[in-house]
C-alpha positions as CSV (number, residue, x, y, z in Angstrom):
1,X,103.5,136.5,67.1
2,X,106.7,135.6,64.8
3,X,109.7,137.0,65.7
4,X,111.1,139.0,68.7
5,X,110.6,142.6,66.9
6,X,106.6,141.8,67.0
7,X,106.4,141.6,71.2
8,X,104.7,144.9,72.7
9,X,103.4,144.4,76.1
10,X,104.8,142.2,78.9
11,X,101.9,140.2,78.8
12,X,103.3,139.2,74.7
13,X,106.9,139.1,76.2
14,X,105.3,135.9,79.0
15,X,103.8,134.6,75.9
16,X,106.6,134.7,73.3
17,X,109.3,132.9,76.0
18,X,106.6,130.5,77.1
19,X,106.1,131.5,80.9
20,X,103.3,132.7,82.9
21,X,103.0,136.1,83.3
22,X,102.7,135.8,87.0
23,X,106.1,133.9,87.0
24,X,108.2,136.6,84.6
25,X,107.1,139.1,87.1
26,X,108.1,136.8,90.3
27,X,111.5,136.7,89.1
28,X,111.7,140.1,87.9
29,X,110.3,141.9,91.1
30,X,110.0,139.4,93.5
31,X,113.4,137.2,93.1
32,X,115.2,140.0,91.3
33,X,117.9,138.4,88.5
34,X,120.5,139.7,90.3
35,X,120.1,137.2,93.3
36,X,119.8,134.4,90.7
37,X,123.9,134.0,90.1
38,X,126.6,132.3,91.5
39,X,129.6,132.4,90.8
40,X,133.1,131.1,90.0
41,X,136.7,131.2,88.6
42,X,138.5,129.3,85.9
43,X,141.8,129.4,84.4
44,X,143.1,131.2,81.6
45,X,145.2,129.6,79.2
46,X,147.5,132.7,79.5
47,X,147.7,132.3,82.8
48,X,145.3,134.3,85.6
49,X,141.6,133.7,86.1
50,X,138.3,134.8,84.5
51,X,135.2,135.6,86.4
52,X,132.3,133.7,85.7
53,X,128.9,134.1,86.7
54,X,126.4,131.6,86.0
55,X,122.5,132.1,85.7
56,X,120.3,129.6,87.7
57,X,118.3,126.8,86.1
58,X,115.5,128.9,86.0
59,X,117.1,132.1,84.6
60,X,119.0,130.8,82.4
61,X,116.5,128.5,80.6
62,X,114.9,132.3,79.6
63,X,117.8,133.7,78.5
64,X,118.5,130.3,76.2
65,X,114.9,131.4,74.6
66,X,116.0,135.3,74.4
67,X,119.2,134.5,72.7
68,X,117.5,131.4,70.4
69,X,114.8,134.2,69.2
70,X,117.4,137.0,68.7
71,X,119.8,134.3,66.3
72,X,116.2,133.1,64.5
73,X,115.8,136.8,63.5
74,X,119.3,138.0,62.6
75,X,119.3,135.2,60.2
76,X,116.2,136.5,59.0
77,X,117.4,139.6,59.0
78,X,120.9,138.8,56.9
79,X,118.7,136.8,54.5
80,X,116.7,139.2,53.4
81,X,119.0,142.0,53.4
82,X,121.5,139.8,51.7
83,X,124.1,140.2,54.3
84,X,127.0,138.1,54.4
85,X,129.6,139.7,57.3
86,X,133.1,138.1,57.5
87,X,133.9,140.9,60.6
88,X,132.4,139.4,63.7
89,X,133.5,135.7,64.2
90,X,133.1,134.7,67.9
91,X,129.7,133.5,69.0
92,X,128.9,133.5,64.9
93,X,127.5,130.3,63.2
94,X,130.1,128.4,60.8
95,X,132.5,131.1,62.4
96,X,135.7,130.2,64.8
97,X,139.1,131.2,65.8
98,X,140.2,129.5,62.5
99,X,137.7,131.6,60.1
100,X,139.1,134.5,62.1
101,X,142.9,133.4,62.1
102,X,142.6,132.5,58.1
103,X,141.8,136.2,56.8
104,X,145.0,137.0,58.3
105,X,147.1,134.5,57.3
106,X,150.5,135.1,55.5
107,X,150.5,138.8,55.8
108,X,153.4,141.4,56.2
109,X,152.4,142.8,59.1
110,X,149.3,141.5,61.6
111,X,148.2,144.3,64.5
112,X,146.5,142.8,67.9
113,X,144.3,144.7,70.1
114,X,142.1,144.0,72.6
115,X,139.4,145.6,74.1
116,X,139.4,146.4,78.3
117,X,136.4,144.6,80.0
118,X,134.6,143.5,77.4
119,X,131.5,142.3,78.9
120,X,130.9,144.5,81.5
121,X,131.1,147.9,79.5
122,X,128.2,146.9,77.4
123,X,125.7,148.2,80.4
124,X,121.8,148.1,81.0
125,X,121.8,151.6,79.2
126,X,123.7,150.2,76.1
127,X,121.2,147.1,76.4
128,X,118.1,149.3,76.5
129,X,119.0,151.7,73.6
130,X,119.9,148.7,71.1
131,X,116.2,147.3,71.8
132,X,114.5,150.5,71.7
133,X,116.3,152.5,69.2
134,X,117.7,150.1,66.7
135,X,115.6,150.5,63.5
136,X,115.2,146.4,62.8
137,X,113.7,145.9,66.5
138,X,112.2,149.1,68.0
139,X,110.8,147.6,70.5
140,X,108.6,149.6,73.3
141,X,110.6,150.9,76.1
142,X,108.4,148.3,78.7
143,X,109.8,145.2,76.6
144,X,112.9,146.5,76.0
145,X,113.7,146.9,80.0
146,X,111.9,143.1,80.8
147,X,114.8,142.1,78.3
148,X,117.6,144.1,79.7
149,X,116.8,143.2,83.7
150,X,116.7,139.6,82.1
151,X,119.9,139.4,80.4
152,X,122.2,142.2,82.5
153,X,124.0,141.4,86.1
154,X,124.2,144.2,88.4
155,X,124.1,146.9,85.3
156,X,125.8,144.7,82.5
157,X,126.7,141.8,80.9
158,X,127.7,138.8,82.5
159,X,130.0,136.6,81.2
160,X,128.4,133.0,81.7
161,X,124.8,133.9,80.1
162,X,124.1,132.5,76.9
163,X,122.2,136.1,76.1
164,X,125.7,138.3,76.4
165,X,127.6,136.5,73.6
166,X,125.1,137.5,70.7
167,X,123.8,141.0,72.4
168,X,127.6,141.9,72.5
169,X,128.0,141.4,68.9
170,X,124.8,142.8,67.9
171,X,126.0,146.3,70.6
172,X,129.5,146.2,68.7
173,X,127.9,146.2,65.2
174,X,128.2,150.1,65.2
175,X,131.8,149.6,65.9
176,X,132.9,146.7,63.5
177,X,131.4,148.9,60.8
178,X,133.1,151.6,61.4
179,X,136.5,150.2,61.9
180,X,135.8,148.2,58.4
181,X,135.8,151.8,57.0
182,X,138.8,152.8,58.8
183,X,140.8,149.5,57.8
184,X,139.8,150.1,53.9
185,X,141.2,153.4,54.3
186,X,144.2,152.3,55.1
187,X,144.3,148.9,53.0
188,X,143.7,146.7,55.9
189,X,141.8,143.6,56.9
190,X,140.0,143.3,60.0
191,X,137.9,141.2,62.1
192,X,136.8,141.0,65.6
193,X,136.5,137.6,67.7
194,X,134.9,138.9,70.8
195,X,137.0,141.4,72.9
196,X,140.0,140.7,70.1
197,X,140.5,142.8,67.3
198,X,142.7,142.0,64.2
199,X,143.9,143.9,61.4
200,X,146.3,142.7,58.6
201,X,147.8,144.2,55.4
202,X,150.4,143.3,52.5
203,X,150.7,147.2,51.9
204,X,154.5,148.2,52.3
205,X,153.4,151.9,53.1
206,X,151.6,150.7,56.3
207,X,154.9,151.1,58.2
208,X,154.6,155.2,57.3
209,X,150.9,155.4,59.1
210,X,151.0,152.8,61.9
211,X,150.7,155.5,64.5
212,X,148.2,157.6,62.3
213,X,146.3,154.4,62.0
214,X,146.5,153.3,65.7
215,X,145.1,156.9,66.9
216,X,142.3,157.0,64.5
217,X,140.8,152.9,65.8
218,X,141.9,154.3,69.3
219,X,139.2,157.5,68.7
220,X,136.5,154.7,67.4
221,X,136.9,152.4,69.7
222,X,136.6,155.2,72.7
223,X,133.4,156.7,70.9
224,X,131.6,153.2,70.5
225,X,132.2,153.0,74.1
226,X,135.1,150.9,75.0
227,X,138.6,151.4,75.7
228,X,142.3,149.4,74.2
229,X,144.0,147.1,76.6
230,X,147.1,148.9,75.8
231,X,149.6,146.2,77.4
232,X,147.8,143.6,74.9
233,X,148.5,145.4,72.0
234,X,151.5,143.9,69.4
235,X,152.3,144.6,66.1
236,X,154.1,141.3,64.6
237,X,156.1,140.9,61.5
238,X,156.4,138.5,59.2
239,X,159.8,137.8,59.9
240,X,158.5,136.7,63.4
241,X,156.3,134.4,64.8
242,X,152.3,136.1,64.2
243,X,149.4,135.0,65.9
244,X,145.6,135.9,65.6
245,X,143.4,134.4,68.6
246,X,145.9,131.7,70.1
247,X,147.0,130.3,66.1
248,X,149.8,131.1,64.1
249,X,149.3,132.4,60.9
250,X,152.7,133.2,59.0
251,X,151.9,130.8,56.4
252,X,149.0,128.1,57.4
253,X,146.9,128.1,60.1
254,X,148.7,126.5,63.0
255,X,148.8,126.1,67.0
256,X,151.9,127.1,68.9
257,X,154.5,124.0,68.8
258,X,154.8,124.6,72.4
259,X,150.5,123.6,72.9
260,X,151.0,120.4,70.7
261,X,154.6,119.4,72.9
262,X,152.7,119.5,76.2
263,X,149.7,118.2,74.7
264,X,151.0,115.0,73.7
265,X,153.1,114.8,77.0
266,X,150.3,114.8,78.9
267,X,149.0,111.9,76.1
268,X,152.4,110.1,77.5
269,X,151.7,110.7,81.2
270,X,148.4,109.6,80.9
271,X,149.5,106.3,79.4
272,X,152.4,105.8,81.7
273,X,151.5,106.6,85.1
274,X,147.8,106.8,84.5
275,X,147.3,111.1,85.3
276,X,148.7,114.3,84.0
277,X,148.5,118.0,84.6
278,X,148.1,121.4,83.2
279,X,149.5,124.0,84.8
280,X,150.0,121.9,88.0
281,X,146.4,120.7,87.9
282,X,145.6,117.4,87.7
283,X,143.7,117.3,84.2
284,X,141.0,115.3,83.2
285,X,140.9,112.9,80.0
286,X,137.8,114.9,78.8
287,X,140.2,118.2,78.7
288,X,143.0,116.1,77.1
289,X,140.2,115.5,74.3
290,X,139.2,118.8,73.7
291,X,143.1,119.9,73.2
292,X,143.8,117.3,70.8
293,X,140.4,117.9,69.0
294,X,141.3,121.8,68.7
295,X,144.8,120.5,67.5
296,X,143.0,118.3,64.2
297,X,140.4,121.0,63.7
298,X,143.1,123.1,62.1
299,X,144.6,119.9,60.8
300,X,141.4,119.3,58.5
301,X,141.2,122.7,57.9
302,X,144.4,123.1,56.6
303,X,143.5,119.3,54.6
304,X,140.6,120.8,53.1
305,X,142.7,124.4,51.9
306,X,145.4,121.6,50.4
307,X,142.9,119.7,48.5
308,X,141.4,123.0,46.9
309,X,144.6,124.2,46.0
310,X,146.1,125.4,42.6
311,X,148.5,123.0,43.4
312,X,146.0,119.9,43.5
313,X,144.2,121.3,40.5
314,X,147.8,121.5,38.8
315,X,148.1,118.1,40.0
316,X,144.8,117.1,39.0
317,X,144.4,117.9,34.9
318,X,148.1,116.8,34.6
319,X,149.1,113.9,36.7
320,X,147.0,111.9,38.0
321,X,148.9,109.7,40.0
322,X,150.5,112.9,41.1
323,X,147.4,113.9,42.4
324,X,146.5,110.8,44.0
325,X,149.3,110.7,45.9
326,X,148.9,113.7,46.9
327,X,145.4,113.8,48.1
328,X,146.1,110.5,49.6
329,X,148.8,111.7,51.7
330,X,146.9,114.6,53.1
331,X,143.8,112.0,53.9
332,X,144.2,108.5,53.8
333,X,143.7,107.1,57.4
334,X,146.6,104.9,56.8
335,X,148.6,107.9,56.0
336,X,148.4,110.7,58.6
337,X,150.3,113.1,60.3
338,X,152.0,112.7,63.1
339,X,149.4,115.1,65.2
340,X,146.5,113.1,63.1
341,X,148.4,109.6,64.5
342,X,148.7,110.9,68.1
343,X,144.7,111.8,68.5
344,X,144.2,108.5,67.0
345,X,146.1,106.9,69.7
346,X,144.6,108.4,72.1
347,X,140.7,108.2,70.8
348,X,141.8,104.2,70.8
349,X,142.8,104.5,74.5
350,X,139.8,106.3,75.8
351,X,137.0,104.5,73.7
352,X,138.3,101.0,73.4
353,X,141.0,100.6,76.0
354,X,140.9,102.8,79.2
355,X,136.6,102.9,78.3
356,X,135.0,103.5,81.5
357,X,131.6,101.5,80.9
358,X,131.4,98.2,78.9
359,X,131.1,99.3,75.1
360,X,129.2,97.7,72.4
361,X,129.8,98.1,69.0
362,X,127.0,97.3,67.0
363,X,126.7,96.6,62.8
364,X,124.5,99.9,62.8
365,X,122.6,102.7,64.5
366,X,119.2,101.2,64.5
367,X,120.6,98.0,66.8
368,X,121.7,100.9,69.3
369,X,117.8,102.1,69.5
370,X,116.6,98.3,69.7
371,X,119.3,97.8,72.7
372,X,118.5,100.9,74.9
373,X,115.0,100.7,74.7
374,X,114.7,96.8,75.6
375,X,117.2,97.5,78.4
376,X,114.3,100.3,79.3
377,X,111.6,97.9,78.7
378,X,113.3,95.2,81.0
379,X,115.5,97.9,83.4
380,X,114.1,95.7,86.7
381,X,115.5,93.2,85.1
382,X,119.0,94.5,85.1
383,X,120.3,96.4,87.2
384,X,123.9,96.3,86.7
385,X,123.1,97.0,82.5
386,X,120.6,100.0,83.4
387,X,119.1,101.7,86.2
388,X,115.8,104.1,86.7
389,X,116.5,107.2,87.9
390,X,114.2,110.2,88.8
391,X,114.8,112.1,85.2
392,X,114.9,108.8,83.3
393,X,117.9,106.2,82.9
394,X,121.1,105.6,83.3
395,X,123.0,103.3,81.4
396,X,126.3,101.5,82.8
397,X,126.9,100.2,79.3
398,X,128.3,102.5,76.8
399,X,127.1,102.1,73.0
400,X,129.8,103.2,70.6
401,X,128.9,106.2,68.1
402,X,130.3,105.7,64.8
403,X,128.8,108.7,63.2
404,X,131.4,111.4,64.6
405,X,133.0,112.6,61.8
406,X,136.8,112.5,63.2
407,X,136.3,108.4,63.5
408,X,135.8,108.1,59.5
409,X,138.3,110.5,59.0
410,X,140.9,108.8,61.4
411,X,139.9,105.4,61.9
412,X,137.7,105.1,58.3
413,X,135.1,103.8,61.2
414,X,131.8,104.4,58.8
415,X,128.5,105.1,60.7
416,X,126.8,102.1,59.8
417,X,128.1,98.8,58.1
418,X,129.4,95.5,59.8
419,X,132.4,96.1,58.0
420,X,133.8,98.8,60.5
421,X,133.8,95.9,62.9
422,X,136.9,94.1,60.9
423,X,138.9,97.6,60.8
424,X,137.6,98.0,64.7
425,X,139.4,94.5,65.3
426,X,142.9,95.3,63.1
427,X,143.2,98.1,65.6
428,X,144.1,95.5,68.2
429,X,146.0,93.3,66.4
430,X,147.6,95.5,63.5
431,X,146.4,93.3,60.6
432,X,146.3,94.7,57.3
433,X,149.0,96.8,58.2
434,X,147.1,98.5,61.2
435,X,148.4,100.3,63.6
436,X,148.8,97.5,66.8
437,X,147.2,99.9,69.8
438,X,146.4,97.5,72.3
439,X,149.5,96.0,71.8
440,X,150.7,99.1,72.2
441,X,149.3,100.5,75.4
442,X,149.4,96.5,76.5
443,X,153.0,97.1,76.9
444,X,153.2,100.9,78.1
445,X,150.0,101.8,79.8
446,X,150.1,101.6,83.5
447,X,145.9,100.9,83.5
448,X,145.0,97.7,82.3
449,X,141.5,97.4,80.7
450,X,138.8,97.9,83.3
451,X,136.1,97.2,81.0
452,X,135.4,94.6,78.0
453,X,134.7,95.9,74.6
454,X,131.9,93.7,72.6
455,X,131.9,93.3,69.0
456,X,128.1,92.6,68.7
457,X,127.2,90.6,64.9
458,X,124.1,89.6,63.4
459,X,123.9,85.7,63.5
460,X,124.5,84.6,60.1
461,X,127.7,82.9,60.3
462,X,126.0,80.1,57.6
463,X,126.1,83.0,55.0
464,X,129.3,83.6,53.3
465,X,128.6,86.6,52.1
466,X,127.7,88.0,55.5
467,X,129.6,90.0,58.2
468,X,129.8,87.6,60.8
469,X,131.4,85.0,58.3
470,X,133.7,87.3,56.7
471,X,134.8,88.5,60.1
472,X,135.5,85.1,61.4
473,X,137.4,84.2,58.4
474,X,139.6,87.7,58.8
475,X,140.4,86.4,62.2
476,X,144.3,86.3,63.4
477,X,143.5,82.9,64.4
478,X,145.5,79.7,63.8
479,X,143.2,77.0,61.7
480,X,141.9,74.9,64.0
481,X,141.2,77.7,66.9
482,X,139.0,78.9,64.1
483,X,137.4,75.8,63.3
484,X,136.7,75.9,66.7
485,X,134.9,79.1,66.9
486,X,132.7,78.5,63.9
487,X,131.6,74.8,65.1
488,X,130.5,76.9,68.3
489,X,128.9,79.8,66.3
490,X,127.0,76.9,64.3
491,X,126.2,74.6,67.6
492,X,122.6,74.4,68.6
493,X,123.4,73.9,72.3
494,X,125.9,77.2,72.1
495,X,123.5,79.9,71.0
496,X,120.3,79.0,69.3
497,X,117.0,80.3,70.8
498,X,115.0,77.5,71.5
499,X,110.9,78.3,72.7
500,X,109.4,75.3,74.5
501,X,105.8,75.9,75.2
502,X,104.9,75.6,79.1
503,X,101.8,74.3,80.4
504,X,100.5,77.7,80.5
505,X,100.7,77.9,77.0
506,X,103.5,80.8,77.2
507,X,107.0,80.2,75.9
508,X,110.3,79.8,77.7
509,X,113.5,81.2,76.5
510,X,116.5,78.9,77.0
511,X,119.7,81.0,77.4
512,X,122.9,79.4,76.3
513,X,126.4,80.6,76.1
514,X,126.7,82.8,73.2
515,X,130.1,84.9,73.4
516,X,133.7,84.0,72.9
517,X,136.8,86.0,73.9
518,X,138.4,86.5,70.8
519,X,141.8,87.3,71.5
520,X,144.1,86.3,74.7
521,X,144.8,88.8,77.2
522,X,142.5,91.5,75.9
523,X,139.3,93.3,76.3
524,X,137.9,92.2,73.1
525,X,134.6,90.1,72.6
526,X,132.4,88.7,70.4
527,X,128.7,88.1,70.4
528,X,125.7,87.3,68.4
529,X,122.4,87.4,68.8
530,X,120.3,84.5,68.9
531,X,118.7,82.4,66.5
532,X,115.2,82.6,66.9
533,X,112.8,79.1,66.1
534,X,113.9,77.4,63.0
535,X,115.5,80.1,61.9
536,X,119.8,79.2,60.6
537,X,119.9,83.3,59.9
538,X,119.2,85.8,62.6
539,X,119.0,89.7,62.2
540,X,118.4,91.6,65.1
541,X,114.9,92.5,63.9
542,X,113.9,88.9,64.3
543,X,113.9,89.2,67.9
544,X,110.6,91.2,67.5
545,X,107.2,89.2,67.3
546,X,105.1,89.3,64.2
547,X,102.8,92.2,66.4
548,X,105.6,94.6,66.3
549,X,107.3,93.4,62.9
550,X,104.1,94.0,61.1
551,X,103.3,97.5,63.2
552,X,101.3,100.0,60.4
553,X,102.9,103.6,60.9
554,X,101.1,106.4,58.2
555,X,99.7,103.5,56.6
556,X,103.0,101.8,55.7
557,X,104.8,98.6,56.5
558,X,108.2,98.0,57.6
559,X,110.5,96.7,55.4
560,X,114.4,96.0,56.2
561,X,115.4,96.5,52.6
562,X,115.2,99.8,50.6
563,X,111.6,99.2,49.1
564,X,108.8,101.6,47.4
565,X,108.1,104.1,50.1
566,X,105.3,104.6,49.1
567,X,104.4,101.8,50.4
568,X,107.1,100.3,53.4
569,X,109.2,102.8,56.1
570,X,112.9,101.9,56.7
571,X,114.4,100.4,59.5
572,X,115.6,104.1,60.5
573,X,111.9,104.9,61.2
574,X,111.1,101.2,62.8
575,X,114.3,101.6,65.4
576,X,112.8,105.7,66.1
577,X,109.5,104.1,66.8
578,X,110.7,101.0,68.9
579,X,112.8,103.9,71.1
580,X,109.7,105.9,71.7
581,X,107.4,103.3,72.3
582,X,109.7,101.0,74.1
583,X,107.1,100.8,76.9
584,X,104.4,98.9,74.6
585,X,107.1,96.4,72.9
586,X,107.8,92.6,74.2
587,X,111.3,92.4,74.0
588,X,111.1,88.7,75.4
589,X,113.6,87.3,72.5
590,X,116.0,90.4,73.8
591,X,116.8,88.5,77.0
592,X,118.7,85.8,76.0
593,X,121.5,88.8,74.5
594,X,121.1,91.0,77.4
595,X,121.8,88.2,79.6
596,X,125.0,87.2,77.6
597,X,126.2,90.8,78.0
598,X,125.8,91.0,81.1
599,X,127.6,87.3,81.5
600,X,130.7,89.5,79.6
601,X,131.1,92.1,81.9
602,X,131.1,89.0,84.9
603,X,133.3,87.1,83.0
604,X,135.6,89.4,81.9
605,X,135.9,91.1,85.7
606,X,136.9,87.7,86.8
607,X,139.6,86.7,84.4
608,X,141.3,90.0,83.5
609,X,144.7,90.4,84.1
């Protein structure tokens, strides 16, 4: 059937969104979408509320498909017309508030308006005619209604269905086009980011037309079918303080000083007394997060517009060291702002120090996969590590995911690598110049870690050239406290994996101490895996039996190095297929680690301080 233009009937419509027929007409006629809302109120930033009403499970999983098929075919459509629109930013792929904010920035004179009731004057009539009468999807009026009943709330769009953010920019088209005429009449930018228009010019004359100007998007704006929020409408200067959607934008792209001040007092109360609150609510640490995450989006934006600069490129053909310097103050992690150092700090104190599960941090991805599906594979086994639930599991460990972006950029935490595990450690005992952060919060936080974090190695402390040996030997350790670590790292009776046959003939896993607290008074451990037979190395893969190690998949073998793969499949598509399959796998070698983790969390419940 293709795309969303090519559904005719109702009986296409059930077949396109992947529902019975008899069901799309129970909730259209029997349940009625209007009695499948509830609804709420949240806070504005500005201060008020907004209305929200959200679709049920079962409504709004349709609406997820209507607006998925509607993106999948503008995309289309743009590609093939060779359309690239810089006007409509909100609800827009690689589009934000900062792509909207940036057109506008360092301008004479910046013009906000905003448009009254956004959502609920595009109504079922407005819905209709777009489906029916726009020339790209013309669909038949008995479709086009399905979809409107579907995706309107008594007569309009609701805000809180995922189908209103991309209808409403595909209704205002009409409009953003013809207020891009206006503004090049006039020698203006614009763009729209939802309900909020913006329009920006350098041109001196301006000043002489503002009104003309203002009555002629007034006219528009009435005839597309909205109307101006008059009492939101400013014209700002340059001489003052402009902002576009909540950012400043006299020169770069910034937030309001004001935002970052409270946001990094609330960082401070957090620490201190263990809470905070916005606007006399107590906040959560997740919404702490996302305001410091806004704050260093704009941060690496403006980073990014700095290193493109003429000014780099000046930098670049004639100094070099100039340059470096430069580039290495606007991104070396050892060199950040102070906003940058601030959401450091406090990623530190909610991953590794205030972390509400026990965390492991593993050499790699792949261990992750092997880890969750053996604690699958074994769940009866555990029960304070996992626990079966009716959609699946639930882990009460936490695995720590090194391939976010911000923790390269901040922390120079690489996704995969043992040697992210030495920089993990200098972030709790500031060597190498590090900044100290459980010192740190050691000293200031009122919470005291709740939860250990566990540095988990391959066992190959006999290779010098390895991870676990270079680690030890980077250890803040006096001489003979590490000559004491690495005779137990080396001991049999510590932590190899020994299997004594039984009279049955099946083997029996000893399970030694494996872990050491590595530094006093912390959260911090270390753990290996165990050494399995006669082997003095151990990768996690060895765990596996020769069965799984030697599984064919697309008639290929597995191989742990980068190989002909033509022939061999990484470890990438072992640890997928060890995760999917986890049911089928003995993970009998696995026990011995998950036993020791779970000896952590004991052992570190009992002598924390």
């Amino acid at each position: 059937m293709g795309y969303i233009c090519n559904v005719t009937t109702r009986d296409e419509l059930a077949i396109f969104l992947d529902i019975p027929l008899r069901k799309l007409t129970h909730i259209l006629y029997c349940e009625k979408p209007n009695n499948l809302y509830h609804s709420f109120e949240i806070k504005k930033k500005s201060g008020g509320t907004r209305h929200i009403n959200a679709p049920n499970d079962e409504l709004i999983g349709l609406q997820r498909k209507i607006a998925k098929a509607l993106e999948d075919y503008e995309e289309i459509l743009r590609k093939n017309k060779n359309i690239k629109s810089n006007i409509s930013h909100a609800f827009e792929k690689n589009k934000s508030i900062i792509t909207n904010a940036q057109i506008h920035r360092n301008k004479r004179i910046v013009i906000n308006l905003d448009l009254k009731d956004f959502f609920p004057s595009i109504h079922f009539g407005r819905v209709l005619g777009f489906f029916t009468k726009n020339k790209d999807y013309n669909l038949s009026y008995e479709v086009a209604v399905i979809l409107a009943q579907l995706c309107c709330l008594n007569g309009c769009l609701p805000q809180g269905a995922p189908t209103s953010p991309i209808l409403s920019n595909l209704i205002c088209r009409i409009l953003d086009i013809r207020l891009l005429k206006l503004a090049k009449k006039y020698k203006v930018d614009y763009t729209r980011y939802a309900d909020d228009l913006t329009f920006s010019t350098n041109n001196k004359a301006f000043l002489e037309m503002q009104y003309e100007f203002l009555e002629e998007i007034t006219k528009e704006v009435t005839r597309a079918g909205f109307s101006i929020n008059n009492k939101k409408t400013r014209i700002q200067f340059r001489n003052s303080k402009q902002e576009v959607t909540g950012l400043i934008v006299n020169k770069k792209i910034n937030v309001d000083r004001c935002y970052y001040r409270e946001t990094r007092a609330m960082a401070h109360s957090l620490y201190v007394n263990n809470e905070f609150f916005i606007n006399g609510v107590k906040g959560t640490i997740n919404q702490l997060e996302g305001r410091f995450s806004f704050i260093n989006q704009i941060d690496e934006y403006n980073n990014k517009l700095d290193k493109e600069s003429p000014f780099s490129v000046i930098l670049r053909n004639g100094n070099e060291e100039g340059f470096r310097r430069f580039n290495k103050t606007q991104h070396d992690y050892k060199a950040l702002n102070g906003r940058e150092e601030e959401y450091r700090k406090f990623l530190f104190y909610k991953y590794f120090y205030a972390n509400n599960k026990p965390l492991i941090v593993t050499e790699g991805k792949t261990d992750i996969r092997y880890l969750k599906a053996a604690l699958k594979n074994l769940h009866k086994d555990y029960p304070d590590l996992i626990a079966k639930t009716d959609t699946g599991f639930e882990f009460k460990i936490s695995f720590f995911n090194r391939t976010q972006k911000r923790f390269l950029y901040l922390f120079n935490l690489t996704a995969d690598g043992a040697d992210s595990l030495t920089k993990y450690y200098n972030y709790f005992t500031g060597k190498e110049n590090y900044n100290n952060y459980f010192s740190f919060f050691a000293q200031n936080a009122k919470l005291r870690p709740v939860n250990p974090a566990i540095l988990l190695f391959d066992n190959e402390i006999t290779n010098k050239t390895k991870p676990l040996n270079n680690f030890v030997n980077s250890l803040k350790l006096p001489a003979e406290e590490k000559k004491q670590l690495t005779a137990k790292l080396l001991s049999d009776n510590f932590h190899k994996l020994v299997n004594a046959k039984k009279g049955n003939g099946k083997s029996e896993v000893k399970e030694p101490e494996v872990f050491e607290k590595i530094l006093n008074r912390s959260n911090l451990y270390i753990l290996t895996n165990q050494l399995v037979g006669d082997k003095t190395e151990c990768e996690i893969e060895d765990l596996f039996d020769e069965k799984t190690l030697n599984l064919e998949i697309g008639g290929k073998t597995f191989s742990r190095k980068d190989e002909d793969k033509e022939k061999y499949y990484n470890k990438d598509i072992f640890s997928n297929y060890i995760a999917s399959h986890h049911w089928e796998i003995d993970f009998t070698n696995f026990k011995p680690l998950l036993n020791n983790i779970n000896k952590i969390v004991k052992d570190y419940q009992e002598i924390k301080v």
